[in-house]
N, C-alpha and C positions, 0 to 999 in steps of 0.2 A: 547572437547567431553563431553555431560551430561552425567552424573551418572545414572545409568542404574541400579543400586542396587535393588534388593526384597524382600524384609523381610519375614518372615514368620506371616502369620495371626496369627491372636491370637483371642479370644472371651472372652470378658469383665465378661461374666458368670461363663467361666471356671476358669480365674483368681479369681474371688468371691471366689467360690468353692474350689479351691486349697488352696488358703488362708486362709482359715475356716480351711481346714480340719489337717493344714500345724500348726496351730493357729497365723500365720501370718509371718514365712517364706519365704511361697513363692513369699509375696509382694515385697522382696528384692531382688529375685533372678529374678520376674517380671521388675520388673524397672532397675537391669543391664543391662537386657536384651534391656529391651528399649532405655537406652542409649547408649549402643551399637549400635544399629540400627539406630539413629539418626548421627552417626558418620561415620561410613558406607553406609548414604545415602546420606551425605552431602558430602564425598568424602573429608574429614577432619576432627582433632580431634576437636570436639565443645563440646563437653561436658568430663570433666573427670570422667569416671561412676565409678572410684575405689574409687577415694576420698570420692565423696557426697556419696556413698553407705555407706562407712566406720563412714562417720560423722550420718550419718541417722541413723546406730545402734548403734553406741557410745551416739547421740543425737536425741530422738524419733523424737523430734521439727523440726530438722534442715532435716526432709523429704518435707518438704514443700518448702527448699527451692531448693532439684532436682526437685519436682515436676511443680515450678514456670519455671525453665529452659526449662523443658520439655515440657511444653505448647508454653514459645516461640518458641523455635525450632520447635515445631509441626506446629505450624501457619506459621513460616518459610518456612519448609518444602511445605505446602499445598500450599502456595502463588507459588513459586517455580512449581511446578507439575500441578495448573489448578484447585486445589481442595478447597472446601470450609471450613474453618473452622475457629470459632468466640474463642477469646480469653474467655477461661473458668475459670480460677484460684481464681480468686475473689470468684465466686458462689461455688468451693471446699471449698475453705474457711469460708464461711458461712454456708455452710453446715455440714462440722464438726463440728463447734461451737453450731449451732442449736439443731442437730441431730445425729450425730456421722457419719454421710453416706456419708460425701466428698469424702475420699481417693477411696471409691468403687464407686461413681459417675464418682472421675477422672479416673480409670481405664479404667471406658466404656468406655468415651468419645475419652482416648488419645488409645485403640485399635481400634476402630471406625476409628478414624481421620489416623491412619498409614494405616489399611485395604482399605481404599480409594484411599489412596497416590501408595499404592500398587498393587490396579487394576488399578488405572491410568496409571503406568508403564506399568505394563503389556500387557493393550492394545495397550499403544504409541507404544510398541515394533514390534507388530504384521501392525502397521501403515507404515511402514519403507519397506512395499514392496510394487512395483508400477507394478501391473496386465498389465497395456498396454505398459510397456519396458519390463518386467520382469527381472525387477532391484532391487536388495537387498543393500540397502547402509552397506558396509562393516563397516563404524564406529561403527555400532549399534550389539549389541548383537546376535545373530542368537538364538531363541529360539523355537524349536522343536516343533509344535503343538499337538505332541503325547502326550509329557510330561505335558500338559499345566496344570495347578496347580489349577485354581479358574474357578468352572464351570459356574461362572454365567457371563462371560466374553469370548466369543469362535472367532477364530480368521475370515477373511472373507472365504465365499464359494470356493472363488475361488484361495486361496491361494498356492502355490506350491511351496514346498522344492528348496534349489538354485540347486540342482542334477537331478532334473525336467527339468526347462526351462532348464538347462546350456545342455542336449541333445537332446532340439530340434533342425530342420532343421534350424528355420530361426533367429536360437539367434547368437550373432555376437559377440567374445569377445572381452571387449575396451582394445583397446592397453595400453601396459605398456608403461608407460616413460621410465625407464629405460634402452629399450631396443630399437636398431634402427629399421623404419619402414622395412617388405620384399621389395623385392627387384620390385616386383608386385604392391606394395600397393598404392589406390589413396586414397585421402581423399574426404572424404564425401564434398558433395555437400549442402552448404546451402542455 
């Protein structure tokens, strides 16, 4: 079964901003986070986010190298989900060398790159229902379209709750295996 995980958006601007205002706090508490997320979406542990967090304030330096992880994994991630995204680490790194502005380049780039991986899901989810059986594949999440989280992603027109179809006249429920057919029952005709 694929990993069906959602992260929470995040915005590259706000992390800037928290960070400023944090005087650089909350970049730690930012990148747990995101290695969290990457762990949880892989549906295994791939990154240890206590260690390199711990080495990254113990060693300012050795943030670049969760950071490196983190881009793999992200590009991982993308490849994985459908979604686009070019390996950036090199270009953070000259960047801060240049200009001081990598660490806040890499942030855009690696919330960017999750917020895509994340309406990607999202919508896959809402994919998993078939209008002309009114079939919902139970492997898949069942996610409410009330609650639906990212507006710029809505699910189809014609979408219906399984508590919908499952009382119309002409929905037919698929037999259980485990249970023997009635006593009435023919099988379908192919």
């Amino acid at each position: 079964m694929q990993n069906t995980y959602i992260g929470v958006r995040r915005s590259g601007l706000t992390v800037l901003l928290f960070t400023i205002i944090t005087c650089g706090i909350y970049q730690f508490y930012w990148l747990y986070q995101v290695m969290e997320d990457i762990n949880k979406a892989s549906g295994e542990r791939r990154l240890n986010s206590g260690g390199l967090l711990l080495a990254s304030i113990l060693c300012m330096p050795l943030i670049w190298v969760a950071y490196y992880k983190i881009d793999k994994e992200l590009m991982r991630l993308s490849a994985e989900n459908g979604c686009f995204y070019r390996e950036n680490f090199v270009m953070w790194l000259v960047l801060s060398f240049l200009c001081g502005i990598g660490l806040y380049v890499a942030d855009f780039n690696v919330c960017g790159g999750f917020n895509e991986i994340w309406d990607k899901r999202q919508k896959m989810q809402y994919q998993q229902y078939d209008p002309s059986t009114g079939y919902v594949d139970p492997q898949m999440v069942y996610v409410d379209p009330n609650q639906f989280q990212h507006p710029g992603v809505q699910p189809p027109q014609n979408f219906q709750q399984p508590s919908d179809f499952q009382q119309s006249p002409d929905f037919q429920q698929p037999p259980n295996p485990q249970q023997p057919p009635p006593q009435d029952y023919t099988p379908p005709q192919a």
